[in-house]
Structure formats: C-alpha cells, structure tokens
C-alpha positions in Angstrom: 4.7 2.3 -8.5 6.4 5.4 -6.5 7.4 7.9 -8.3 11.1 7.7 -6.2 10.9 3.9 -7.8 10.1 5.3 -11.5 12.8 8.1 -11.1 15.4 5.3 -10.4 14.4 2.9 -12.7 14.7 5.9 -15.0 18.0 7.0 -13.5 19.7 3.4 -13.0 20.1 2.2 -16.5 21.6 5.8 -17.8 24.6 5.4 -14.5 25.0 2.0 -15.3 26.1 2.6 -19.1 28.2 5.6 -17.7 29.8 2.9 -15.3 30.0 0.6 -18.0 32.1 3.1 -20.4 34.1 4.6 -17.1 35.8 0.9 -16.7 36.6 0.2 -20.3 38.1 3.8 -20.6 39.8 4.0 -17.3 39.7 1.1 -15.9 43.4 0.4 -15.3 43.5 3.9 -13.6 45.5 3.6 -10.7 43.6 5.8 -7.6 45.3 4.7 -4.5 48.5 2.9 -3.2 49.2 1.4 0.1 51.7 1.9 2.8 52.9 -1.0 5.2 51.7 1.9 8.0 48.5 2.6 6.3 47.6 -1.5 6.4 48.2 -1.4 10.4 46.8 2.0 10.7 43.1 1.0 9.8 43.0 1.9 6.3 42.9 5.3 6.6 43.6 7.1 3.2 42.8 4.5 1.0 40.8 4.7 -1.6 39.4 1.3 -2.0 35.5 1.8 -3.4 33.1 4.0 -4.7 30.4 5.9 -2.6 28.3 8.8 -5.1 26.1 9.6 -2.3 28.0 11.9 -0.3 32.1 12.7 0.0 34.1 14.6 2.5 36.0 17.4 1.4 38.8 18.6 3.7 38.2 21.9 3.4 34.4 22.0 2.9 33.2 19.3 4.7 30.4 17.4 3.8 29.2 18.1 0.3 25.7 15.3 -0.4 25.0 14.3 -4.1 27.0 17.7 -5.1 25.3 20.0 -2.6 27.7 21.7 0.1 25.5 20.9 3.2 25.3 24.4 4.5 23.3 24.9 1.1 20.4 22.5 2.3 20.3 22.5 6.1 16.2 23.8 5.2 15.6 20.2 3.8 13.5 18.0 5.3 14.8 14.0 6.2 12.3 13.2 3.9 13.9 15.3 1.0 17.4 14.0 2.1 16.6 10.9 1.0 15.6 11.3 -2.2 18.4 13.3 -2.9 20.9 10.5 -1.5 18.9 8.1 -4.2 18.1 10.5 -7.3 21.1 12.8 -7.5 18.4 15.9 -7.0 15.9 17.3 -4.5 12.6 16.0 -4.8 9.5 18.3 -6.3 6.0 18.9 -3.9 4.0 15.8 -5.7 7.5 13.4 -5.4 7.7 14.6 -1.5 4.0 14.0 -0.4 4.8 10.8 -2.3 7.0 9.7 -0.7 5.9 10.6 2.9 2.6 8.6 2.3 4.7 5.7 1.7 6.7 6.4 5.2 2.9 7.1 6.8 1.6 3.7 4.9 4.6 1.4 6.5 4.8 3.2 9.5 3.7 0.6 12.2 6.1 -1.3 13.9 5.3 -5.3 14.6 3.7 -5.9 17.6 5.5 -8.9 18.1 8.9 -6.7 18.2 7.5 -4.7 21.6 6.9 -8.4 23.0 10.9 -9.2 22.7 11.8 -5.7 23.4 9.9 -6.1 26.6 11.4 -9.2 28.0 15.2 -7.5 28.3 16.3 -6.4 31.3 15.1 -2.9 32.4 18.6 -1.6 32.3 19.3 -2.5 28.6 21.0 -0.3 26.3 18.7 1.8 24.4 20.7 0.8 21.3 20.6 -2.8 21.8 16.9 -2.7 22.1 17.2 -0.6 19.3 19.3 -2.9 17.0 17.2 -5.6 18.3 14.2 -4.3 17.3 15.8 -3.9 13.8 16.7 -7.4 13.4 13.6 -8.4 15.0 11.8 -7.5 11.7 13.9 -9.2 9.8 11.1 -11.6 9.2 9.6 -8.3 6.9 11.9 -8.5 4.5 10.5 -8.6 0.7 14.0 -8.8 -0.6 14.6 -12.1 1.4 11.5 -13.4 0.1 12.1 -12.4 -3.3 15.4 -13.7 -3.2 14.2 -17.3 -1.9 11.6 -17.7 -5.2 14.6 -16.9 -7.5 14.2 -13.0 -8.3 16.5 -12.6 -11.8 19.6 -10.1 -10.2 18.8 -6.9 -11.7 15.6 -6.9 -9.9 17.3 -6.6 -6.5 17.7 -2.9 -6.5 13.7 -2.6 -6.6 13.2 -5.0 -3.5 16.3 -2.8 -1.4 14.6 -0.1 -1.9 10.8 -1.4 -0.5 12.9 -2.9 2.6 14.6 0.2 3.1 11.1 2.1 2.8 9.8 -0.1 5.3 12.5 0.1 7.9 13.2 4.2 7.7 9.7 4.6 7.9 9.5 2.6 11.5 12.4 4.2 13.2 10.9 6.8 14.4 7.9 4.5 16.0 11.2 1.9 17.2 13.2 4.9 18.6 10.3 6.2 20.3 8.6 3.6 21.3 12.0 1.9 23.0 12.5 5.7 25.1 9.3 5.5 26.5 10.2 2.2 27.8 13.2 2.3 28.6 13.2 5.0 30.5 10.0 4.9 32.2 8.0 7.4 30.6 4.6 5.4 30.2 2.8 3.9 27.5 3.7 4.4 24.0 2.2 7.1 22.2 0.0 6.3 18.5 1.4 8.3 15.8 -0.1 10.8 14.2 0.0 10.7 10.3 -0.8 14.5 9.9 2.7 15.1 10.8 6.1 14.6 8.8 8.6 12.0 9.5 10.6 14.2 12.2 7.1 15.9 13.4 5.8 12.1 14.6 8.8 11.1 16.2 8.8 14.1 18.6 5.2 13.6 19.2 5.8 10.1 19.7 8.4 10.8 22.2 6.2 12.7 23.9 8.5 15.9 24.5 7.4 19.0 25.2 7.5 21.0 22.4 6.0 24.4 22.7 6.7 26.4 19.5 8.2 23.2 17.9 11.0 24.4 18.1 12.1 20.4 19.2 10.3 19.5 15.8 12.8 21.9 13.8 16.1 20.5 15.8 15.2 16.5 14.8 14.3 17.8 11.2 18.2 19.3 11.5 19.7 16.8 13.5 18.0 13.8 10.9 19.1 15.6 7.9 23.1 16.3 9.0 23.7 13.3 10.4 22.3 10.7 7.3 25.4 10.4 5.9 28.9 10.6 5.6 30.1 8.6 2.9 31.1 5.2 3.0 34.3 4.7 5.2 32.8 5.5 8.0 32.6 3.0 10.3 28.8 2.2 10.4 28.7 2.9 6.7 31.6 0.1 5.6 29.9 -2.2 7.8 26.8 -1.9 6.5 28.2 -2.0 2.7 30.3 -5.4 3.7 27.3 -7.0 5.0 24.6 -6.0 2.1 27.7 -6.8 0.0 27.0 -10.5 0.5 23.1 -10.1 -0.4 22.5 -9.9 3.3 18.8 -8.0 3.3 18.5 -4.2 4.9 17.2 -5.5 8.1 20.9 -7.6 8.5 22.8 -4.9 6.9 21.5 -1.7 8.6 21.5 -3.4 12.2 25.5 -4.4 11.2 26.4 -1.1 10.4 24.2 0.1 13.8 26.6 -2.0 16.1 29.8 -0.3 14.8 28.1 2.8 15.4 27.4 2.3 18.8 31.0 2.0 19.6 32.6 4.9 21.8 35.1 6.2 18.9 31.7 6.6 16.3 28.4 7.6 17.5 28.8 7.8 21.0 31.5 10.6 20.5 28.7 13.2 21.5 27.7 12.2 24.9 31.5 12.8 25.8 31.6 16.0 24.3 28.2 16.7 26.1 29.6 15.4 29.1 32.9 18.1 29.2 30.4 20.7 28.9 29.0 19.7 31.9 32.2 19.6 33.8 33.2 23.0 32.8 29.5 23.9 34.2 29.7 22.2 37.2 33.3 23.6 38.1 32.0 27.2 37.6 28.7 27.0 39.0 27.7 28.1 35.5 28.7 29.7 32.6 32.8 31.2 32.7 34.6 34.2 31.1 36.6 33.8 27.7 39.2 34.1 30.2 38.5 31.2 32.5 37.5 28.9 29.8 40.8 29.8 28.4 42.6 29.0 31.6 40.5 25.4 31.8 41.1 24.6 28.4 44.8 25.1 28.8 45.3 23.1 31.9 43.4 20.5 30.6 46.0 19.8 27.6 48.9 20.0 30.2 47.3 17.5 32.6 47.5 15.2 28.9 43.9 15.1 28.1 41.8 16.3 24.7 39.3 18.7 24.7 36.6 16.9 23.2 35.1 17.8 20.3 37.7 19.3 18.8 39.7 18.2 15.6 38.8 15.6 13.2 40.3 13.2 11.1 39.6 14.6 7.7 38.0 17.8 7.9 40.4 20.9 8.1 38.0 23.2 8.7 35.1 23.2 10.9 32.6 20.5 10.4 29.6 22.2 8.5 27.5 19.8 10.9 28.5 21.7 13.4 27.7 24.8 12.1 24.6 24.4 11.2 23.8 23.4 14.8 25.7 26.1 16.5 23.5 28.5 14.1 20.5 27.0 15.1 21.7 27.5 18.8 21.8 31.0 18.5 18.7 31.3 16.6 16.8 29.5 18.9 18.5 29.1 22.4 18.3 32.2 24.3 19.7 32.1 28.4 21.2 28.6 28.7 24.3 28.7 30.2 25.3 25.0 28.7 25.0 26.5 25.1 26.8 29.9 25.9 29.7 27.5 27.2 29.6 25.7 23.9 29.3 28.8 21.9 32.1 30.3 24.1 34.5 26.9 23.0 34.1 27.6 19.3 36.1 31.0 20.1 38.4 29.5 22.5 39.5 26.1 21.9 40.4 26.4 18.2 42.9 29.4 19.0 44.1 27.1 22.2 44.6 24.3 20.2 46.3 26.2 17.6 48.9 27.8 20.1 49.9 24.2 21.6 50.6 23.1 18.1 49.6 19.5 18.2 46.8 19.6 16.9 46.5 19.3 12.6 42.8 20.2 13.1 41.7 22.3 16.1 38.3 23.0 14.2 35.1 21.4 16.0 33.4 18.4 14.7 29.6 17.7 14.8 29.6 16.2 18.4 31.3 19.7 19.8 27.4 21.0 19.4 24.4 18.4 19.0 24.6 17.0 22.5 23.8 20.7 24.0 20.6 21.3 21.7 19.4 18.0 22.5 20.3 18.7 26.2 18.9 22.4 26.2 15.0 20.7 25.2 15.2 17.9 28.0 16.3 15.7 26.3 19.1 14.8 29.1 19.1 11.0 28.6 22.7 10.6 27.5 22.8 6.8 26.1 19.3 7.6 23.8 21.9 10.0 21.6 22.9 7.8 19.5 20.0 6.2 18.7 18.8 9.6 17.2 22.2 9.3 15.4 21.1 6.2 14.0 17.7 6.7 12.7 19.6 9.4 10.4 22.4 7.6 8.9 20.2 4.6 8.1 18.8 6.8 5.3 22.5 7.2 4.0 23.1 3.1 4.5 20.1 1.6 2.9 21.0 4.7 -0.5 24.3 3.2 -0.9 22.6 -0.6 -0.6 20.1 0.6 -3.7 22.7 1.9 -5.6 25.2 -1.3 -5.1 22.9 -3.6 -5.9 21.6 -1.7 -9.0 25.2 -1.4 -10.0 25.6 -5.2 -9.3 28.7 -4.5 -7.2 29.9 -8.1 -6.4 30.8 -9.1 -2.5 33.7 -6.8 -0.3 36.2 -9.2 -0.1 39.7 -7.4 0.3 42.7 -9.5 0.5 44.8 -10.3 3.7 48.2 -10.5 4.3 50.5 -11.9 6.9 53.4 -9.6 9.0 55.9 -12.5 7.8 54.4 -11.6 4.1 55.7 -7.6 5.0 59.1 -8.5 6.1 59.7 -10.9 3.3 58.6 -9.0 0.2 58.5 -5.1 1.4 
C-alpha cells in the first residue's frame, strides 16, 4: 500500500466522524440565501457545497488546505497533491513515494496515439487532449471495481488509483499530443530520473539550458491545481463524479468547460494584448505611452485584459508569484518589461475610470509571457498546460467526495412563471 493511501485511510475515518457531529450540531445552519438575480446571474455567490481543498479569499487570494499560496510557491506538483489530499505537506520518504508511483504508471496506451493520430492535423490541442483522456477510459480500476460490486466505502481507494494513473500520464499525453500536433517529430521516451514537471519539459523537447523551463512548469503546475470548487472546470467535474462517473469521465467533463474562452483560455488573450501593445510600439513603451494606450483603449469601450477579477480584491497571488519569477529569471525581454510595466499602470488607470470593483491583475495578466519568453509561442497548447495542473485539484475533491459518501449534485429547477407567481 502507498503511504498517501495509508495516510488517508488513516485521515478519512477521523473527518468523517467530525462530518458526522458537524450535521447533527449544525445542521439546520442556514449558510446561504438566494436572490431571483443571483438564479439568472449564474450562481454567483452562493454557497451551495463544500470544497476543503482550497478557498478563495477576497483579500488574500488563494489559500490551499490552510496555506496562503505565496507561503508554498517552492513546492513541487508532486507535493501539491498530497497536500490537496492529506491536509499537510508530504515528508522526503512520502514524496519519493509517491513519485515512483507517478514514474510506475507513467506510460500512456499505445492504442490512444493510434486515435490521436487519425484526427485531422488541425485539431485542437485540447480535443486531442480530452480525447486522449477519455480514450483511457477503458483503464479505469474504479469502473471495474464498481461492475464486481465493490461495498461503497471502498470507492475512495479505487478514485484515488485512477487518479494516480491519469496525473501520472499527463505529462506523457500533453507532450506527446505537442509534438504532434505541431510538427515537432517523434515523441520523446521519458526519463524516470526526472520529477513529474522535469519529464514533461524533456518530453516536450524544449530547450532548456539552465532549467530554468523546468522551474517555470514546476510553478506554473503547482498555482494553477486548484481553485476550489465553483470554478467552472471544477463544478463540472464534481457533477459528473457526483454520479459515480469514474476519473477518466469526470476529469475530461470538467476539461471541456475549461477549454471555453471565459475559463482557461483567458491567458492567450491576455498574451495576445501584450503583443499588440509590442507590435504598435516596435517594442517595449514608456510608463507614459502605456498609460496613454491603456486609456484610450477603455474610451474606445474595450477591457484591458487581465485585469480585475470576480472574487479577488487584491492581486491574484498567482500572479505574483509569476511576475516574481519574471524578474528573477527574465532579463532583456521586452514582452515581460511590458507586462511588468502594466502591473504599475493599469491598476492606477483602472482605478481613476472608476468602473472597475477590482483593477488588481489576475493569473492570466502574467503566465502567457513566461511561457512566451522560453518559446513556448504556440498559443492554443496553453491551456492544456492549464489542464494537467487543475486535474490534481479535480480528482482531490473526487477522493474526498466519495470517501465522504456525498450523494449525486442534483440542484432543483425552477420555472420564470414559478418567480412571478411566488416571489
């Protein structure tokens, strides 16, 4: 047995008596009410469920099993997830652990690169990507388990070993599928000296002189895991495991949502300003020009992506531990200096016009121009990368809700007619 598997089955039984005693002593605890505006307005506000992996703090950001993230941005992935599942960071003998499982399950299906290769040559690296998920489908011990009648409070256990699995082949999928996609040759064997972010780059086959690529995806993995569970990708994911659907379904669900335009892909178009205000100035501008951009870019009625978010009023720790790493790392880039330069201007810009209720950056204000800065220039891969991260913060919540025995999602719907007649 792992020793991540012994620390939960350990862990599991103490949370589920503290559950247990929660409900009968405040179970008719009223946390949330809702507004005819917030049922057409997408939910936002309500507090309809319970996520203990990570929360969202207004004014600190994102804060993961208790830890503020600026307090762990040194983590590895690998040490990211075991927090998400355990509540604590794990020790040296509980980390080589549980990177010898990742190294032990790291091969992806061959049969997977034969479907992959029969789409057409201008598919969406995230299709193939969520493809290649469900494609493996066919791996799934919990499925298996399930269909020989496993007794429900072994469910948890059998989560976790898909989960396993799959994390410990996205970085072989991802890869694999930008080699391909993109027509950079034949995919690369892994190398099982390195760690979970360390093969991925060296699977991509990116330059990487002084690794300092390495250190980014060890970053970029670790901030983006999770973000509890209202986010889109996250509730999708939740809803589908909800009804006992297995990783490979539930991950790939919660995947799609993130592929949409107002989720994941957020930091191409942030990327993609950056590259306008380049372009129009042959380079790099003055405070003073960026200034003068910024401002005529709100009175011609457009946003300055990037900026504001819809919880955070503060600036997205994310993002500042990306901008950091920016400075410590990126020297002479003139795509970086023009991000840099919008963290002084845009907030005080934004600010001035007043419309704004946060004119603090969010995450995609800053990981598009690392990525950028180390060649990594092709835009629709980003959220891929995006993607192997959160599914570590997806398949946590999955252990935990099964362990829990949380029962199916299964809000109730009402009619506009039903509004106007009893509101």
């Amino acid at each position: 047995m792992s020793l991540l598997k012994k620390k939960l089955e350990k862990l599991i039984p103490e949370t589920q008596q503290d559950i247990k005693s929660l409900i009968a002593e405040k179970g008719d605890t009223q946390i949330s009410t809702v507004s005819v505006a917030q049922a057409y307005s997408g939910l936002r506000g309500i507090k309809a469920f319970v996520c203990d992996t990570s929360s969202v703090s207004a004014d600190k950001g994102l804060i993961i099993r208790g830890y503020p993230l600026l307090d762990i941005v040194n983590i590895l992935p690998e040490e990211v997830f075991f927090l998400l599942l355990t509540g604590r960071l794990p020790n040296s003998e509980e980390l080589t652990d549980l990177q010898s499982q990742y190294s032990s399950h790291s091969k992806v299906p061959e049969y997977v690169w034969s479907v992959l290769e029969k789409m057409p040559k201008d598919s969406h690296p995230m299709t193939m990507f969520n493809l290649g998920i469900l494609a493996m489908q066919n791996e799934s011990i919990f499925r298996k388990k399930y269909d020989e009648g496993m007794h429900k409070s072994e469910f948890w256990k059998y989560i976790l070993e898909d989960g396993i699995q799959l994390i410990s082949k996205l970085p072989e999928l991802g890869a694999g599928i930008y080699r391909m996609r993109f027509n950079k040759g034949d995919r690369i064997e892994s190398d099982s000296s390195l760690d979970w972010s360390g093969n991925f780059v060296h699977m991509m086959g990116m330059s990487d002189q002084g690794k300092d690529f390495h250190k980014l995806m060890q970053l970029y993995f670790m901030l983006h895991c999770d973000h509890e569970g209202g986010n889109v990708s996250a509730f999708a994911s939740h809803t589908v495991a909800s009804a006992l659907s297995d990783p490979f379904y539930s991950v790939s669900a919660g995947l799609n949502g993130l592929a949409g335009p107002l989720h994941g892909l957020a930091n191409q178009e942030c990327l993609k300003f950056v590259l306008d205000v380049h372009d129009h100035f042959s380079g790099a501008p003055s405070k003073e020009q960026l200034k003068d951009f910024c401002w005529d870019r709100l009175k011609s009625g457009q946003v300055i992506p990037g900026y504001g978010h819809a919880v955070l009023r503060c600036p997205d720790p994310r993002f500042t531990a990306f901008i950091n790493f920016g400075r410590d790392y990126i020297k002479n880039d003139d795509v970086f200096d023009i991000v840099n330069s919008l963290f002084d201007i845009a907030p005080k810009v934004l600010t001035e016009q007043g419309k704004a209720k946060n004119p603090w950056p969010n995450v995609d204000a800053a990981s598009g121009s690392l990525l950028y800065h180390y060649g990594l220039k092709e835009f629709n891969f980003y959220t891929v990368l995006f993607s192997i991260s959160r599914s570590m913060g997806m398949i946590a919540q999955m252990v935990w809700e099964r362990a829990l025995g949380i029962p199916i999602t299964r809000p109730k719907s009402v009619t506009t007619d039903w509004i106007k007649e009893n509101s």
